[in-house]
C-alpha positions in Angstrom: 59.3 59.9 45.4 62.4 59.7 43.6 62.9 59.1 40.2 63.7 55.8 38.7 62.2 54.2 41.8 65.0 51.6 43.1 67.9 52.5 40.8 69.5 55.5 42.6 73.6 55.2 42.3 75.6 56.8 39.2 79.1 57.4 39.1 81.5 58.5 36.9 84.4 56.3 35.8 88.1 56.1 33.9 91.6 56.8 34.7 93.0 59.2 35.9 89.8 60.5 37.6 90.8 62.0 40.5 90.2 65.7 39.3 86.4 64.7 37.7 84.4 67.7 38.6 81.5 65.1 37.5 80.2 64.3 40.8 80.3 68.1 42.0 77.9 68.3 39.3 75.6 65.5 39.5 75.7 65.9 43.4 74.2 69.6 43.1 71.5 68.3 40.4 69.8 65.8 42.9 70.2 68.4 46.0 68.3 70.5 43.7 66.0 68.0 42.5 64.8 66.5 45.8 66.7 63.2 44.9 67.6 62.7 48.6 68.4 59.0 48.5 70.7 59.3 45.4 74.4 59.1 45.2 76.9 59.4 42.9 80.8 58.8 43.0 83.9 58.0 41.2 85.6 55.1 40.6 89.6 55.2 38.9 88.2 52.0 36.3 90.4 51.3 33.2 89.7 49.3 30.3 91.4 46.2 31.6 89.1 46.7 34.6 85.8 48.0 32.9 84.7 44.3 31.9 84.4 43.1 35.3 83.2 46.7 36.8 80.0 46.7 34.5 79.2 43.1 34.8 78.9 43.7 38.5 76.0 46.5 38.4 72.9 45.0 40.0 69.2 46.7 39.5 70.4 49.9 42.1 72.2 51.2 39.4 70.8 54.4 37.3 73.7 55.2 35.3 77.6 55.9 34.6 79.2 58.5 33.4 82.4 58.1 31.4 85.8 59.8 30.9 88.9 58.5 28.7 90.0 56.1 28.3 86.7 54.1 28.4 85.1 56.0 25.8 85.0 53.6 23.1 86.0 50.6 25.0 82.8 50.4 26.5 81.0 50.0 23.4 80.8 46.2 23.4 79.4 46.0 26.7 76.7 47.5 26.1 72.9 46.3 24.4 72.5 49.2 22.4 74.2 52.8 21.5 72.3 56.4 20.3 72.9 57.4 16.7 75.0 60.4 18.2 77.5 57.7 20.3 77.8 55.4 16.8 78.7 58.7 14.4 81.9 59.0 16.3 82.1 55.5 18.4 82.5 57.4 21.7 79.8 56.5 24.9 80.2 59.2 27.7 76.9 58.0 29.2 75.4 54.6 30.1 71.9 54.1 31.4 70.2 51.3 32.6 67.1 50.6 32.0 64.3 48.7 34.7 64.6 45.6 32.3 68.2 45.4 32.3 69.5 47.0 29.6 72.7 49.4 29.2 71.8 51.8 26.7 75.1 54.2 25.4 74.9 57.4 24.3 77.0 60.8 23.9 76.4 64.0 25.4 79.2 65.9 24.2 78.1 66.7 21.3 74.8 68.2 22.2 76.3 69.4 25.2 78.2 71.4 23.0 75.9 72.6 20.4 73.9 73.8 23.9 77.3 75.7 25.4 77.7 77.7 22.1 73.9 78.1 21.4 73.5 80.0 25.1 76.3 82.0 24.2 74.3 83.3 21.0 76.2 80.9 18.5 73.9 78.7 16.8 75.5 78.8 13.1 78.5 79.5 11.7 79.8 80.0 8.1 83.2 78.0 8.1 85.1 77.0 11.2 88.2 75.7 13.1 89.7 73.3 14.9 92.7 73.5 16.7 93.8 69.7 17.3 92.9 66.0 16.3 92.6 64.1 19.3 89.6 61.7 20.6 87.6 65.9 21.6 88.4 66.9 18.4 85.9 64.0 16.9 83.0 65.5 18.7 83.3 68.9 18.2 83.8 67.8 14.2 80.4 66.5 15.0 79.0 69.0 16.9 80.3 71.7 13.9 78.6 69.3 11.3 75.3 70.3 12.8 75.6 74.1 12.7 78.6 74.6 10.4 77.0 75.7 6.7 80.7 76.1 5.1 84.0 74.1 5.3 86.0 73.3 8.9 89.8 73.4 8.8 91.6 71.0 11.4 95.0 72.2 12.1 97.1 69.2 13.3 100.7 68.1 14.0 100.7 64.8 12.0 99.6 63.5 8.7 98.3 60.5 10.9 96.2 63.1 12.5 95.0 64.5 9.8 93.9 61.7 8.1 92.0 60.5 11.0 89.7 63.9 10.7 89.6 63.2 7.4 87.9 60.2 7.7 85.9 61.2 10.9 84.6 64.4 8.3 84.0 61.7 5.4 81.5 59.9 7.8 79.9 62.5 10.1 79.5 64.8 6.0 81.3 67.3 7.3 83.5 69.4 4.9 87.1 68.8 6.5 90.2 70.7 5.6 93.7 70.0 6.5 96.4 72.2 7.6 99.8 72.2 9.6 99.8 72.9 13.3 102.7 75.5 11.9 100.3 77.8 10.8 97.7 77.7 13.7 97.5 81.6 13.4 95.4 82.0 10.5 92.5 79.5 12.4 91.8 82.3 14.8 90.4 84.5 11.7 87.8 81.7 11.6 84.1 82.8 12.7 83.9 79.8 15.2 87.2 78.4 16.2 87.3 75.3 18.7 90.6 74.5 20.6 90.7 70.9 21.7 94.2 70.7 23.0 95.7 70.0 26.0 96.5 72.9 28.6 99.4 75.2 27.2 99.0 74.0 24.1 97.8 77.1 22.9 99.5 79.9 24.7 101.9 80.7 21.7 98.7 82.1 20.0 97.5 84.2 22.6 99.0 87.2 20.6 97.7 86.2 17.3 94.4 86.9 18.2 93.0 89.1 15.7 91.3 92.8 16.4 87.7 91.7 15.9 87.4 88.1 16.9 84.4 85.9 16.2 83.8 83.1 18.4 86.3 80.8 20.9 85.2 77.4 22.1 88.1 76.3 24.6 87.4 72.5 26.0 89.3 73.3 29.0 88.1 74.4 32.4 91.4 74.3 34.6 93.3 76.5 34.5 91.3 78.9 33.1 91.1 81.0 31.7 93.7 79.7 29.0 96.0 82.4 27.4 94.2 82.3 24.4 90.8 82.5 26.2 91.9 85.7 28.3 93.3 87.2 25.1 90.2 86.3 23.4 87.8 88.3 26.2 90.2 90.8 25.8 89.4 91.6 22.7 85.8 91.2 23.0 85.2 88.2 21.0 82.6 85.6 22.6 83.9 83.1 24.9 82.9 79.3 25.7 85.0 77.7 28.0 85.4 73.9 29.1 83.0 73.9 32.4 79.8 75.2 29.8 80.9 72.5 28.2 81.0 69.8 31.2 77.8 71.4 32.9 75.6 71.4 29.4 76.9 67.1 28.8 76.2 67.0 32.6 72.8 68.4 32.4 71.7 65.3 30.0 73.0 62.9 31.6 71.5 63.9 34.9 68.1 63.7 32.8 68.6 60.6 31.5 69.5 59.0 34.7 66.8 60.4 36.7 64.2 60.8 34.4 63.8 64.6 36.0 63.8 67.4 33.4 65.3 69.8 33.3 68.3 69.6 35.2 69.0 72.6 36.8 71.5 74.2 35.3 72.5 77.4 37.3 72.7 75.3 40.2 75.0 72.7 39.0 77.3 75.4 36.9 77.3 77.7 40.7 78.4 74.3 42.2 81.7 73.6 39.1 82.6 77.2 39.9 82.5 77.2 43.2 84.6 73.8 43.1 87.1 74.9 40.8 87.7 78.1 43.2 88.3 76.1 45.8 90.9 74.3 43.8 
């Protein structure tokens, strides 16, 4: 019988969302899970069109998944939101409940604290981040978990930089500043996150230092990233963008079916297997 008996349709939503590897993912978990009558698809929804999208959901619904830019501007559509979606105002999941309710929560963050934690990082002493933009706000909380020391955001703009500021002021994180200019010196960090679009970091490829500690790299195509194969290359520990999507995936596919655990291998053989194909 399948979970959630009569709610059995996800999707995941935003714009652009053509290259969502989401319902590879979510596809493989209910294959794997015996879900047979579950579906889940994609929808190109913005915020102008969010609104109207959510207020149509009747009782077959189970959950949404979502991308930028809906992130935050789902918030007030919502009943309720998790502790973890309020520390850094950002919803990637939705569930509704039997009785109605759309419940908001965020599995990036422990979808990343489970992507470094399965690659044998579970603290760190001090850390970076390479970028401020709306990823770098949950990997600042994600760090403030299993960072013991300070985290130094290197970022293009004072604008930026003040916005980490104050994201570190509220998730009590110990935030440092410093110029995009001298990006270099991040990679010396134990644990460095890179949060920035593709390219972004190829000019530091060759920066990478003998003994390398740990790379987190958000993206998953292309990869590997220059820094990422430069990383490997020197044998420092790599976590790459689709650990990060399949570990997020993994929770939401458990809050939306009520079926734990997900099965991981088979939804990370499915996002590399679709990315190949790519």
């Amino acid at each position: 019988m399948p979970a959630n008996d009569g709610r059995h349709r996800a999707a995941v939503l935003g714009s652009p969302i053509a290259h969502s590897l989401s319902p590879v993912l979510h596809r493989a978990a209910y294959a794997a899970l015996g879900l047979d009558g579950w579906t889940y698809d994609r929808f190109e929804i913005d915020e102008a069109a969010l609104p109207g999208f959510v207020a149509e959901l009747d009782g077959s619904w189970a959950g949404l998944s979502l991308t930028m830019p809906l992130k935050r501007a789902v918030i007030p559509l919502l009943d309720e939101i998790s502790a973890t979606a309020s520390s850094v105002e950002a919803v990637n999941t939705v569930v509704l409940t039997d009785d109605g309710r759309r419940l908001g929560d965020n599995t990036d963050i422990p979808g990343m604290i489970a992507a470094l934690r399965e690659r044998g990082v579970e603290k760190a002493e001090s850390a970076a981040i390479l970028g401020a933009g709306a990823t770098a706000s949950s990997a600042l909380a994600a760090l403030s978990r299993i960072c013991t020391g300070p985290v130094t955001a290197y970022v293009r703009s004072r604008e930026r930089g003040d916005e980490m500021r104050g994201w570190g002021e509220r998730l009590g994180a110990d935030v440092r500043i410093a110029d995009w200019a001298e990006a270099a010196q991040a990679l010396r960090a134990p644990l460095v996150v890179a949060t920035t679009p593709a390219g972004a970091t190829d000019g530091l490829a060759a920066a990478v230092p003998e003994h390398p500690g740990s790379l987190f790299d958000v993206l998953y195509e292309p990869w590997p990233t220059g820094l990422a194969a430069a990383w490997a290359a020197r044998k420092g520990a790599v976590v790459g963008g689709l650990d990060l999507l399949v570990h997020q995936a993994v929770l939401q596919v458990e809050q939306m079916t009520g079926r734990a655990p997900a099965p991981l291998a088979a939804m990370r053989q499915a996002g590399e297997r679709a990315l190949a194909a790519r």
